[in-house]
Short mmCIF file of the C-alpha atoms (twelve columns), coordinates in Angstrom:
data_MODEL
# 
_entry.id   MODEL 
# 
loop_
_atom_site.group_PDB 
_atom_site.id 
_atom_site.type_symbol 
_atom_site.label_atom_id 
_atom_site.label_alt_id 
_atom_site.label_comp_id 
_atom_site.label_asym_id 
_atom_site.label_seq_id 
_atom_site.Cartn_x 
_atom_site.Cartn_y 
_atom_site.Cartn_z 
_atom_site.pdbx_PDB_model_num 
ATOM 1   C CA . UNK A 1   0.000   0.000   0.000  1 
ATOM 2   C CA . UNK A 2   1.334   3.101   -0.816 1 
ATOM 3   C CA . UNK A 3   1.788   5.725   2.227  1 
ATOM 4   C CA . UNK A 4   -0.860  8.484   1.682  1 
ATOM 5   C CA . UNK A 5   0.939   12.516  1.500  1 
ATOM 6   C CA . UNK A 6   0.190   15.440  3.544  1 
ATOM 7   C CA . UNK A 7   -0.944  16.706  0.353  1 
ATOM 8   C CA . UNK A 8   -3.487  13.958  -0.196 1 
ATOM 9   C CA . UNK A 9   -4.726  13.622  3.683  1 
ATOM 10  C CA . UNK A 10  -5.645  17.274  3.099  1 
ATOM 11  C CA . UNK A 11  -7.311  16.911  -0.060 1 
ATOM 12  C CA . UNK A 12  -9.631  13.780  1.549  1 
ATOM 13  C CA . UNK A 13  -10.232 16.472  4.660  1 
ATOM 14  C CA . UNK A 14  -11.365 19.046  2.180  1 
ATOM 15  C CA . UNK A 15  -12.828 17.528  -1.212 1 
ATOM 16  C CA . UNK A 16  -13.454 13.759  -0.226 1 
ATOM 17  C CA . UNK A 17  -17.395 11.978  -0.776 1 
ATOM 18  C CA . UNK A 18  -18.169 10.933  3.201  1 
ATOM 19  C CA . UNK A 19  -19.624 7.751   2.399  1 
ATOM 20  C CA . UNK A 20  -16.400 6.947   -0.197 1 
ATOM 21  C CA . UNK A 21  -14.215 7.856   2.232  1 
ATOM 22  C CA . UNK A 22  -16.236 5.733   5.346  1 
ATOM 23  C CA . UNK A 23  -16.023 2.473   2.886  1 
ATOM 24  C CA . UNK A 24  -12.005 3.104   2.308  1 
ATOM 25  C CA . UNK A 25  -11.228 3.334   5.852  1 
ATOM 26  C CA . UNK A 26  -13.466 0.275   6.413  1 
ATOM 27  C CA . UNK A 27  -11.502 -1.329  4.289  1 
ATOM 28  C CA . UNK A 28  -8.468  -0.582  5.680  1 
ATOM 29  C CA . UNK A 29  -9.549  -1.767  8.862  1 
ATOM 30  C CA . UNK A 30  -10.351 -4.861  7.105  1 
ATOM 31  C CA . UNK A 31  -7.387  -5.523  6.264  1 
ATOM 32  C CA . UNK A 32  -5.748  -4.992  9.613  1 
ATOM 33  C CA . UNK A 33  -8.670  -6.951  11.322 1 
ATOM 34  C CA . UNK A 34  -9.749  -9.549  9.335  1 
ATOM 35  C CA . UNK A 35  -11.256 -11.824 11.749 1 
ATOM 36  C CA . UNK A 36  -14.219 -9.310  12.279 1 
ATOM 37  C CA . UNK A 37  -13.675 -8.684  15.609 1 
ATOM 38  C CA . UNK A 38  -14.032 -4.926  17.991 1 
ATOM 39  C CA . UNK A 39  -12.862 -4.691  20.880 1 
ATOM 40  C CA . UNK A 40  -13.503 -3.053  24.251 1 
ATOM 41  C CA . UNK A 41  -11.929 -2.665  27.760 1 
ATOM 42  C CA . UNK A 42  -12.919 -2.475  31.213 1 
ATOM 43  C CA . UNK A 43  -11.711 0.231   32.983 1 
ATOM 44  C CA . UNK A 44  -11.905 2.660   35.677 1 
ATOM 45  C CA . UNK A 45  -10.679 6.213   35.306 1 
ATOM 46  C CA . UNK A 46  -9.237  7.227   38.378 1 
ATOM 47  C CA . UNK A 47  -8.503  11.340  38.638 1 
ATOM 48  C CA . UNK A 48  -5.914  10.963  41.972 1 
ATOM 49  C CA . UNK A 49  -6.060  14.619  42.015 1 
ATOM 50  C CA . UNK A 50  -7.546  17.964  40.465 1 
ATOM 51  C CA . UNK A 51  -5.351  20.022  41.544 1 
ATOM 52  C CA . UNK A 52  -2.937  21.730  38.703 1 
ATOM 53  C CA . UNK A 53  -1.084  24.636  38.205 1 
ATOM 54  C CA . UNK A 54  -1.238  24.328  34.120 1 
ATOM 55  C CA . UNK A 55  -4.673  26.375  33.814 1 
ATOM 56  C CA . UNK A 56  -5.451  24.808  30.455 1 
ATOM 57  C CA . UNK A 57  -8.264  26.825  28.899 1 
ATOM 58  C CA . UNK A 58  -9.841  23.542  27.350 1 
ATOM 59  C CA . UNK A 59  -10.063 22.079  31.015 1 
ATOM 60  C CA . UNK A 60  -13.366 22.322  33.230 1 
ATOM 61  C CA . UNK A 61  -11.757 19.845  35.683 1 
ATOM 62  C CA . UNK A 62  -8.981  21.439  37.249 1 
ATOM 63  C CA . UNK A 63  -8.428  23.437  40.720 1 
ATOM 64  C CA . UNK A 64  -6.553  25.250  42.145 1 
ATOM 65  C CA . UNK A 65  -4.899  24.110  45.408 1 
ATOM 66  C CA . UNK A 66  -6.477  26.381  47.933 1 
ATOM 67  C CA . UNK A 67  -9.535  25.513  45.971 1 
ATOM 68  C CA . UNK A 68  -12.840 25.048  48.471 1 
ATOM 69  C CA . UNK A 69  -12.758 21.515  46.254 1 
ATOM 70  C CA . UNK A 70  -9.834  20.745  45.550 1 
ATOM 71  C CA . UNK A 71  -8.417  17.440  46.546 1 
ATOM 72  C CA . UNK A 72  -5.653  14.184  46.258 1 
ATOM 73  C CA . UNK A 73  -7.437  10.985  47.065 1 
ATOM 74  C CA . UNK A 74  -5.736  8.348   49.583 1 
ATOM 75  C CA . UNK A 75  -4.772  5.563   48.672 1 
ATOM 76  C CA . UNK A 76  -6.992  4.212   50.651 1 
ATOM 77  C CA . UNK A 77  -9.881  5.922   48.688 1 
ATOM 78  C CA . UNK A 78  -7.629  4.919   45.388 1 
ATOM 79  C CA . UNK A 79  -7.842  0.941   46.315 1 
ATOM 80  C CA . UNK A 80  -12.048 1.190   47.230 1 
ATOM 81  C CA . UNK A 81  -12.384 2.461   43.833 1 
ATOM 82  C CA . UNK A 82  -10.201 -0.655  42.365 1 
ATOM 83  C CA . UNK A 83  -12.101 -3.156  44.397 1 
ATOM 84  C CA . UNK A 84  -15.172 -1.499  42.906 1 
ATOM 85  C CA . UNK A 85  -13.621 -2.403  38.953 1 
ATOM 86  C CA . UNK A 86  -12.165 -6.130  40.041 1 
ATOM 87  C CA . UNK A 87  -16.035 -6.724  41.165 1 
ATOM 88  C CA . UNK A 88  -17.140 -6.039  37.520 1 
ATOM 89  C CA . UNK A 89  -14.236 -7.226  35.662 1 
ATOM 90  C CA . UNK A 90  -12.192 -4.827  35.043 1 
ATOM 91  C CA . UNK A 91  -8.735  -5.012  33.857 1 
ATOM 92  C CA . UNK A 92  -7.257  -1.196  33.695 1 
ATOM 93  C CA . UNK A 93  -7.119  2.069   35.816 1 
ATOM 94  C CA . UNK A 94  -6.975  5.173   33.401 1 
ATOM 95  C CA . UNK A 95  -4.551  7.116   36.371 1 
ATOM 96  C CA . UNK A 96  -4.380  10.670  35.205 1 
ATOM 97  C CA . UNK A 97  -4.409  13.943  37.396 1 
ATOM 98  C CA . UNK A 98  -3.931  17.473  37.424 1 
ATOM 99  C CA . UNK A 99  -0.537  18.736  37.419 1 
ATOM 100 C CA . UNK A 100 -0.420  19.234  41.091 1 
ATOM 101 C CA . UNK A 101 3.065   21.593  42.141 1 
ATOM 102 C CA . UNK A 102 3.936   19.559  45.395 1 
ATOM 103 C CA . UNK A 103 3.711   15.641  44.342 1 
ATOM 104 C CA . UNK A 104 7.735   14.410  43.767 1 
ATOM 105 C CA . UNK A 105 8.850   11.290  42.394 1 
ATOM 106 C CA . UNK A 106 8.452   9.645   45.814 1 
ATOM 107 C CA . UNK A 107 5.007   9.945   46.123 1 
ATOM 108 C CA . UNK A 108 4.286   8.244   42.482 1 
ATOM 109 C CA . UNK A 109 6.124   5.557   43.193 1 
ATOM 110 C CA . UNK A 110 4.455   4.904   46.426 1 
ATOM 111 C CA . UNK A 111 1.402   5.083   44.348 1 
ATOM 112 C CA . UNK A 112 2.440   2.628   41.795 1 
ATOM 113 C CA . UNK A 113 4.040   0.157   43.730 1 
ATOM 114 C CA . UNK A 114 1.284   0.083   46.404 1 
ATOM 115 C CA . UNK A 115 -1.344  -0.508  43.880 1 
ATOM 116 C CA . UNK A 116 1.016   -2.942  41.970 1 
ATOM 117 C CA . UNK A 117 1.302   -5.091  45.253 1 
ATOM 118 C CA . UNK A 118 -2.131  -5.207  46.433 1 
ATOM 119 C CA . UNK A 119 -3.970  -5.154  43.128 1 
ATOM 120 C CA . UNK A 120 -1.942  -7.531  40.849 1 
ATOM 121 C CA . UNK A 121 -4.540  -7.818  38.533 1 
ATOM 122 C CA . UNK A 122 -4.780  -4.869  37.473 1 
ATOM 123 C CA . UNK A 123 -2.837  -2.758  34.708 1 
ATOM 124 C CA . UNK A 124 -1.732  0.902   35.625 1 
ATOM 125 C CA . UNK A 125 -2.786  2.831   32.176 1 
ATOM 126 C CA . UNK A 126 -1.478  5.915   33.778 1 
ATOM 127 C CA . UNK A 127 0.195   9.367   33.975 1 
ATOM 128 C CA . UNK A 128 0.581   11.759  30.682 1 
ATOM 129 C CA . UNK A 129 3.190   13.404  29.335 1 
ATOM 130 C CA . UNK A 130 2.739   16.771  31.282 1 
ATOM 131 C CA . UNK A 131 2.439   14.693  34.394 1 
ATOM 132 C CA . UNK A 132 5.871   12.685  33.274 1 
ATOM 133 C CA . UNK A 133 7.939   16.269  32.661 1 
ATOM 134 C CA . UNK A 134 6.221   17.934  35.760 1 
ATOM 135 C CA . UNK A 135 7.804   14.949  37.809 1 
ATOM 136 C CA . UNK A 136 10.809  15.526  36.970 1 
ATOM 137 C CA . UNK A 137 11.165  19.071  37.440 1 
ATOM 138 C CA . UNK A 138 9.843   19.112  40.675 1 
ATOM 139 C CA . UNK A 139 12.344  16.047  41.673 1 
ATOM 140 C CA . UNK A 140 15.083  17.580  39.760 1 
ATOM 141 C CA . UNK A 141 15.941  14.438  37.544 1 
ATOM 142 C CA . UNK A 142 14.943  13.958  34.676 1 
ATOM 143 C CA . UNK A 143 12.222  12.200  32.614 1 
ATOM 144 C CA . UNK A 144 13.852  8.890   31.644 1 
ATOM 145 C CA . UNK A 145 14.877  8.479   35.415 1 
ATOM 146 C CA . UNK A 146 11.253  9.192   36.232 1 
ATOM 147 C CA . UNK A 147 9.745   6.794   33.613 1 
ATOM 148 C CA . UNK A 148 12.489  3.782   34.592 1 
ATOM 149 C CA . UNK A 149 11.414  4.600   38.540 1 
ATOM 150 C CA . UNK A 150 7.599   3.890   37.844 1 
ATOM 151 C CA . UNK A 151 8.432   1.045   35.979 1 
ATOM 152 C CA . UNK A 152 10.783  -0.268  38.634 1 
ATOM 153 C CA . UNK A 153 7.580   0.104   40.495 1 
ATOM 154 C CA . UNK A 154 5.096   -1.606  37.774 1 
ATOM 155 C CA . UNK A 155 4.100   1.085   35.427 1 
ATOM 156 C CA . UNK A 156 4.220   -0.202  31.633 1 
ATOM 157 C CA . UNK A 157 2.022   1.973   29.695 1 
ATOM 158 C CA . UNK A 158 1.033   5.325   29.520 1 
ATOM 159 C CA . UNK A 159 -1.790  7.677   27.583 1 
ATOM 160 C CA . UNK A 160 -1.411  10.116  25.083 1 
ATOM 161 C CA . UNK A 161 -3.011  12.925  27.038 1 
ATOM 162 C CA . UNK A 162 -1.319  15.959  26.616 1 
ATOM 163 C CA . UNK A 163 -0.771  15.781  23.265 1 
ATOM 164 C CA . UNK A 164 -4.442  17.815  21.776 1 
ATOM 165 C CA . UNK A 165 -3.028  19.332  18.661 1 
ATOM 166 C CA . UNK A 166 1.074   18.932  18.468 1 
ATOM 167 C CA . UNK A 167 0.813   22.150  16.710 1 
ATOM 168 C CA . UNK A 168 2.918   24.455  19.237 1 
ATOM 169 C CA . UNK A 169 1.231   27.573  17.824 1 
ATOM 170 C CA . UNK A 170 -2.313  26.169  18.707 1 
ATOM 171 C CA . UNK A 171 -0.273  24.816  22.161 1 
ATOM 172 C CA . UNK A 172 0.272   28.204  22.738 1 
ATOM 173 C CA . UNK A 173 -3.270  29.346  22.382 1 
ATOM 174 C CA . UNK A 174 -5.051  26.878  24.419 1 
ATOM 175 C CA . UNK A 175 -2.606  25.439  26.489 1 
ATOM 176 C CA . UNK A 176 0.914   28.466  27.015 1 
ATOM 177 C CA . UNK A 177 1.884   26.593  30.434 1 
ATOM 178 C CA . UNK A 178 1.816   23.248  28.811 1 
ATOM 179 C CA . UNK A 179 4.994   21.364  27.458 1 
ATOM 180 C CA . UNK A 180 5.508   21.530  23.494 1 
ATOM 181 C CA . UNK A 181 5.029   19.526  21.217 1 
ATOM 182 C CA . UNK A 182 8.458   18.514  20.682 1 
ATOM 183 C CA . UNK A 183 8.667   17.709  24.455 1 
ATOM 184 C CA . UNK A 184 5.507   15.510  24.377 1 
ATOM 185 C CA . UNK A 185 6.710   13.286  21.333 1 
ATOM 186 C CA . UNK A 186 10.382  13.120  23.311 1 
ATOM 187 C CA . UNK A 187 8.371   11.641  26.254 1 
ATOM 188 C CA . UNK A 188 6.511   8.667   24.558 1 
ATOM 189 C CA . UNK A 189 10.063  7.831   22.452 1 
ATOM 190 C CA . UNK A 190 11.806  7.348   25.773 1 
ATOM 191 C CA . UNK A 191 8.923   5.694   27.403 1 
ATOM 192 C CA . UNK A 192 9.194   3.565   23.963 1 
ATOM 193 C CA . UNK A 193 12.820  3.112   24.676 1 
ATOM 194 C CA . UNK A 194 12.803  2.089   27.757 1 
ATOM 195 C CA . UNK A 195 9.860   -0.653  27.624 1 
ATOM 196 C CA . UNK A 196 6.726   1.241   28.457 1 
ATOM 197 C CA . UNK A 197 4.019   0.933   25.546 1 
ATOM 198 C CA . UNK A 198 1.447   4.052   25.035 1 
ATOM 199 C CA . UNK A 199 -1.071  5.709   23.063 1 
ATOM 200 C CA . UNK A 200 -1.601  8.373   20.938 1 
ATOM 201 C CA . UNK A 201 -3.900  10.956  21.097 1 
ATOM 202 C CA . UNK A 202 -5.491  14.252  19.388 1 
ATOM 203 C CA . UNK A 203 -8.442  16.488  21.160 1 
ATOM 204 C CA . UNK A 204 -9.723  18.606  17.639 1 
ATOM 205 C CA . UNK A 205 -12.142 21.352  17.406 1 
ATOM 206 C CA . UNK A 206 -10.679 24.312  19.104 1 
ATOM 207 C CA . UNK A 207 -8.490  26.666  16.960 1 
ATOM 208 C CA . UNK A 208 -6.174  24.147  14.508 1 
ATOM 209 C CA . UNK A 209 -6.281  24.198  10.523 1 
ATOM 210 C CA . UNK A 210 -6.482  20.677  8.970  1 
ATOM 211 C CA . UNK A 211 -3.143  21.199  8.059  1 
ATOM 212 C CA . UNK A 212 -2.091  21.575  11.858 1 
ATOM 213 C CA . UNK A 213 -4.367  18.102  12.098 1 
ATOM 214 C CA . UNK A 214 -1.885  16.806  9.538  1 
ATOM 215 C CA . UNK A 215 1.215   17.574  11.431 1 
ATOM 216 C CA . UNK A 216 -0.081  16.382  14.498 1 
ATOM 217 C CA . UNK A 217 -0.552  13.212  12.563 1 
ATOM 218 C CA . UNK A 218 2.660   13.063  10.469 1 
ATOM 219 C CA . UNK A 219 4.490   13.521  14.327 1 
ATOM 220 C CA . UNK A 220 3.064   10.612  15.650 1 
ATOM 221 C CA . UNK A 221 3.244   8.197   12.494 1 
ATOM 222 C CA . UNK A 222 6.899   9.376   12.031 1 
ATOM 223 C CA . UNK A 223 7.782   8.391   16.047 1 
ATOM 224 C CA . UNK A 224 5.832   4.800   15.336 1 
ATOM 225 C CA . UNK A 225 7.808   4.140   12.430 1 
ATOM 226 C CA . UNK A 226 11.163  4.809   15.207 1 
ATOM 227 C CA . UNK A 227 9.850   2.892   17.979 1 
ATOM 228 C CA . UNK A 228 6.881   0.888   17.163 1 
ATOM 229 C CA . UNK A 229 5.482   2.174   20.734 1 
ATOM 230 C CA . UNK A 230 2.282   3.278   20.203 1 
ATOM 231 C CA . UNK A 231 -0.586  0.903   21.199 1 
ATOM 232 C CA . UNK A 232 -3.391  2.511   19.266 1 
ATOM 233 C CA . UNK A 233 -4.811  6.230   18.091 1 
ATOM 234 C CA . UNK A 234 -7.805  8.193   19.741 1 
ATOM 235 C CA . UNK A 235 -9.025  11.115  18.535 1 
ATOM 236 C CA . UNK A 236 -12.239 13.146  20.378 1 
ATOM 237 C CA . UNK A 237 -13.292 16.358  19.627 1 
ATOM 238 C CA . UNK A 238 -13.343 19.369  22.244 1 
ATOM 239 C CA . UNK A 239 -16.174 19.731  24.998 1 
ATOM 240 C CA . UNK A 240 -16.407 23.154  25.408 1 
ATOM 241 C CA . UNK A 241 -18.817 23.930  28.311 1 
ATOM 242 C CA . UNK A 242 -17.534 25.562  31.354 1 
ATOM 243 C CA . UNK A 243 -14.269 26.132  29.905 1 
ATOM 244 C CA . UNK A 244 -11.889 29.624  29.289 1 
ATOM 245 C CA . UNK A 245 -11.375 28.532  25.813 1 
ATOM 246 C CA . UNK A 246 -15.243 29.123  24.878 1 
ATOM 247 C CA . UNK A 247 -15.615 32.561  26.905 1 
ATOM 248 C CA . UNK A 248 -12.356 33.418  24.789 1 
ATOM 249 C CA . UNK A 249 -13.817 32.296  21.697 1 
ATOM 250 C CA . UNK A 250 -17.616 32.395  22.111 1 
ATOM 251 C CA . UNK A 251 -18.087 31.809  18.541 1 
ATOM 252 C CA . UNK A 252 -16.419 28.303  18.345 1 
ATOM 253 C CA . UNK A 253 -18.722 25.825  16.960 1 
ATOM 254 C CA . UNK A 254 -19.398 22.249  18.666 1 
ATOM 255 C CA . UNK A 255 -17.595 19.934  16.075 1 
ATOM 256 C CA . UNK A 256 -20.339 18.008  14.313 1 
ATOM 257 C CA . UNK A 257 -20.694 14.175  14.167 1 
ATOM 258 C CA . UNK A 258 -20.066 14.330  10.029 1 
ATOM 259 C CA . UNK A 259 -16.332 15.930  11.303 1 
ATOM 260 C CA . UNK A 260 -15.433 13.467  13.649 1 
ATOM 261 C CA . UNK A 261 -16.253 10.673  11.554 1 
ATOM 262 C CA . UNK A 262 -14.286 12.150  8.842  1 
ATOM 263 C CA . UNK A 263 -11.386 12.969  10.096 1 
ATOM 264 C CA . UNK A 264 -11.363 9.274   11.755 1 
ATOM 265 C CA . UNK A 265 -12.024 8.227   8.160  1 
ATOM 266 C CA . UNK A 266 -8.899  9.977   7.578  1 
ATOM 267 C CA . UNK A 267 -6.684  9.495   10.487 1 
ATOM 268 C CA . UNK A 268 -7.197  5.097   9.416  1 
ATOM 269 C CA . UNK A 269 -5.920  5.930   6.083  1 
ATOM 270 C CA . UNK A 270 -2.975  8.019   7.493  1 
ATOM 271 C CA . UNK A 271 -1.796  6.262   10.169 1 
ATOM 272 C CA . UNK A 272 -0.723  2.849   8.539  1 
ATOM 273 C CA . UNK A 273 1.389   1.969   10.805 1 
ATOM 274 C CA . UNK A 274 -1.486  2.231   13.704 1 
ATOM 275 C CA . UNK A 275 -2.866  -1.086  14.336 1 
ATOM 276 C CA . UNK A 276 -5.630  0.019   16.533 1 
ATOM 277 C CA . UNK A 277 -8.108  3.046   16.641 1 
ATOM 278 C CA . UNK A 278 -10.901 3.535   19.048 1 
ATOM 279 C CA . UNK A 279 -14.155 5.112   18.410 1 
ATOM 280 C CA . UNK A 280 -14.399 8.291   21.407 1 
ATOM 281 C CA . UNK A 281 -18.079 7.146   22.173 1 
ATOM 282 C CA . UNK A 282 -17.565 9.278   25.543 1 
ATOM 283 C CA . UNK A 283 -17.770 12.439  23.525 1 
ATOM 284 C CA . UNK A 284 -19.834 11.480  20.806 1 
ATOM 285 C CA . UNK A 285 -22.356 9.006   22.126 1 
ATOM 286 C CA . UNK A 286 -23.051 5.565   21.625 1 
ATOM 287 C CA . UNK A 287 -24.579 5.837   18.076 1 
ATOM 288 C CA . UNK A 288 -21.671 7.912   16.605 1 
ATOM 289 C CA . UNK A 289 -19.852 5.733   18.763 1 
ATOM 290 C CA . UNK A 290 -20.947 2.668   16.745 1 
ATOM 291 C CA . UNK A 291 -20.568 4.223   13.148 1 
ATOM 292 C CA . UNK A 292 -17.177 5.124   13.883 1 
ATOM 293 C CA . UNK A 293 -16.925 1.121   13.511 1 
ATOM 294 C CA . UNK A 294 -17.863 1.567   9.792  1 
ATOM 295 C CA . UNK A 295 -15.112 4.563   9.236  1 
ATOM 296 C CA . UNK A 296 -12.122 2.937   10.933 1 
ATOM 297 C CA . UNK A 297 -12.329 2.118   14.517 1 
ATOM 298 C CA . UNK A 298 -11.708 -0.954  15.381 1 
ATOM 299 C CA . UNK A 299 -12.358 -0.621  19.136 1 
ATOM 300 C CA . UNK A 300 -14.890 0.955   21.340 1 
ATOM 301 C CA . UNK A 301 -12.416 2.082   23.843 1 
ATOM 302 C CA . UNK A 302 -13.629 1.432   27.627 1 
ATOM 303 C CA . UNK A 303 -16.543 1.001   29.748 1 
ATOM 304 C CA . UNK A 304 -15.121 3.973   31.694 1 
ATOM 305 C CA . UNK A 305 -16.706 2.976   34.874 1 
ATOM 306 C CA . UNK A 306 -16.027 6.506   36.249 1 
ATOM 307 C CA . UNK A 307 -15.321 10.067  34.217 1 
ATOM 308 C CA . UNK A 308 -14.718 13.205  35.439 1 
ATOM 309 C CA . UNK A 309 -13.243 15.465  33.403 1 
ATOM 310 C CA . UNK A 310 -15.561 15.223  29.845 1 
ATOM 311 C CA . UNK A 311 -18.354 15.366  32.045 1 
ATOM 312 C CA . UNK A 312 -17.286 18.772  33.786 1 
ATOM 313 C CA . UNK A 313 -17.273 20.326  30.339 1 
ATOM 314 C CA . UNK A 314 -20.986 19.324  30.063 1 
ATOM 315 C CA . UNK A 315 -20.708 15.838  28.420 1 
ATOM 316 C CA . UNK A 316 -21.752 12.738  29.903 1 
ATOM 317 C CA . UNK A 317 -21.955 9.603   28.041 1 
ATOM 318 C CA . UNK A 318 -21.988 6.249   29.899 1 
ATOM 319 C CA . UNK A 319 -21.956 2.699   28.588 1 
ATOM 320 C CA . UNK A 320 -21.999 -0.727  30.696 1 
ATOM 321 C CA . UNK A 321 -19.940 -3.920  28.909 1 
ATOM 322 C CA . UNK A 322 -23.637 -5.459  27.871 1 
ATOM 323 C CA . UNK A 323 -24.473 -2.199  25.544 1 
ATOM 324 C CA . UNK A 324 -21.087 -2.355  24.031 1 
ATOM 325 C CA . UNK A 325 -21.274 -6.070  23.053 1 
ATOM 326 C CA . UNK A 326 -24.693 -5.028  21.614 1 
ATOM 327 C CA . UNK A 327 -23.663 -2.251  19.679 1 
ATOM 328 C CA . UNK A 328 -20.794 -4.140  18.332 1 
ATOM 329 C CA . UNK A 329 -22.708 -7.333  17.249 1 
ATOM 330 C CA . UNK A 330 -25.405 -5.338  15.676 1 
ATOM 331 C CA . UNK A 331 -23.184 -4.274  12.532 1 
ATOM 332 C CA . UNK A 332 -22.183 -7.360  12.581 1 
ATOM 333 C CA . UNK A 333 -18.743 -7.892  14.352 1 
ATOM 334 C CA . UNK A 334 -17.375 -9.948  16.861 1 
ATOM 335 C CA . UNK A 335 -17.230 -8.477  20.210 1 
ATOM 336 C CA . UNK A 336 -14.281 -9.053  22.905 1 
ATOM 337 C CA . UNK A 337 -13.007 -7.764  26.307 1 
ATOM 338 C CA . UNK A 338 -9.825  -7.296  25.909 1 
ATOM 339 C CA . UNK A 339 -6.272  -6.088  28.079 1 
ATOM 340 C CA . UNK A 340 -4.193  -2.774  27.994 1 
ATOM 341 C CA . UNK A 341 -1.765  -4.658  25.572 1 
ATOM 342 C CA . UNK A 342 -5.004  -6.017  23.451 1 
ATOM 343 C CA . UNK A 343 -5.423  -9.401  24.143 1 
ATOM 344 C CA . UNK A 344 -8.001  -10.775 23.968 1 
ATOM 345 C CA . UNK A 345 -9.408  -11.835 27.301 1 
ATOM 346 C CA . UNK A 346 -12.742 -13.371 26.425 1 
ATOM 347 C CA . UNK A 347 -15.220 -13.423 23.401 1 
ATOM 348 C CA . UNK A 348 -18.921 -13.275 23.364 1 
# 
């Protein structure tokens, strides 16, 4: 297959037929997944703190730390809410936070290890690229000592958060506090180097051009064809509600359903060298959800037994593992649970 251009991605962005372009990426996916099966993950996403210091005007979720609500859970509190996800089957914590200014190294790899030892079971999905260089700072080492330190301690994957649009002149409108792009992309190829898998990411809608959508994506296909690190691609579009970003820019439109889908269309076609892409039925519901199976997506993401910070921007979309299997066998496909590393744990 020949590797589609910038100049080409562009022109299926701007001039492509929606339904031509759905059937292509189906096809694609085809070919990557020809046993007909979607998959799905049970998970638990566990905010250990809202407290940050990175004011991103995207973000309803954050606090401040003198904040009347602002707050770290225990571990205590951390473990209830595991034993909560092991009763249901679950398999993953999504561990993300603010980017609080106290926490050092020490403290995560309390974390990490205690959970590692007392919950065995489950897989720590956990701690972005912002959180990563923040660590470091703070503990004056730097990020490859702080990546090899979780790991010591059990941590062998991490999300793409962070990333939105690596576009550092749209980084510096929504986001000036937060690393660049440069910076995130470093991150995930030494968490690649030194054995801890992740994913890639991209929040759309706020103030990019699709050619800034096309960077973002040549950055990441360019790092997988280095390391070969990245699990799988998700893409959502920006919640605006509550947020700085829409009393900035009161005029910004709520990206349509037709948009997602095509730039997921697109993204499949792009990113050959991405195995997997889920479908963000969190921010666009379980129907969208579902036809994102017929542009690309191969996999519905997770349950997400608990979300916080979609749903303080005004959007809140919940699915149990019994509506996902439904959804998926209803076009058709083969529905299974499956791990952080996408094995398949059981079929239906």
């Amino acid at each position: 297959m020949t590797r589609l251009t910038n100049k080409e991605a562009l022109d299926l962005i701007q001039n492509a037929d929606f339904n031509e372009l759905g059937q292509k990426a189906f096809e694609r996916k085809r070919e990557l997944h020809p046993e007909k099966i979607t998959t799905f993950v049970v998970d638990r996403n566990i905010n250990y703190t809202n407290v940050c210091w990175v004011d991103c005007k995207f973000c309803a979720f954050y606090r401040h730390a003198k904040a009347d609500d602002a707050y770290i859970l225990s571990f205590e509190e951390i473990g209830k809410k595991i034993e909560e996800l092991i009763a249901i089957g679950g398999t993953q914590i999504l561990f993300q936070g603010g980017v609080h200014p106290k926490l050092k190294i020490e403290w995560y790899e309390d974390l990490v290890e205690w959970i590692s030892k007392h919950y065995p079971t489950i897989t720590i999905h956990g701690f972005s690229a912002i959180e990563i260089d923040y660590i470091a700072k703070i503990s004056k080492i730097t990020y490859k000592e702080v990546l090899e330190r979780l790991k010591a301690k059990g941590l062998f994957s991490i999300p793409g958060a962070g990333a939105e649009i690596l576009s550092d002149r749209v980084r510096d409108i929504i986001a000036p506090k937060k690393l660049d792009a440069k910076t995130w992309i470093d991150i995930h190829r030494t968490a690649h180097k030194v054995g801890i898998k992740s994913t890639a990411t991209m929040m759309f809608g706020t103030v990019e051009t699709d050619e800034e959508i096309i960077e973002h994506w040549e950055m990441i296909r360019n790092l997988q064809d280095e390391t070969g690190g990245f699990r799988a691609y998700i893409m959502w579009s920006f919640q605006s509600d509550h947020t700085k970003l829409k009393e900035e820019f009161p005029d910004m439109k709520k990206q349509s359903p037709h948009r997602y889908l095509k730039l997921l269309a697109v993204s499949r076609l792009y990113l050959d060298n991405f195995k997997n892409i889920q479908s963000s039925w969190v921010t666009q519901g379980s129907y969208i959800g579902q036809l994102a199976l017929k542009f690309g997506a191969n996999d519905l993401g997770s349950t997400m037994m608990e979300e916080n910070v979609v749903a303080a921007a005004g959007t809140a979309n919940q699915m149990n593992q019994e509506e996902m299997i439904k959804l998926i066998s209803d076009i058709g496909e083969y529905p299974a649970k499956r791990d952080t590393a996408y094995n398949i744990k059981e079929r239906f």
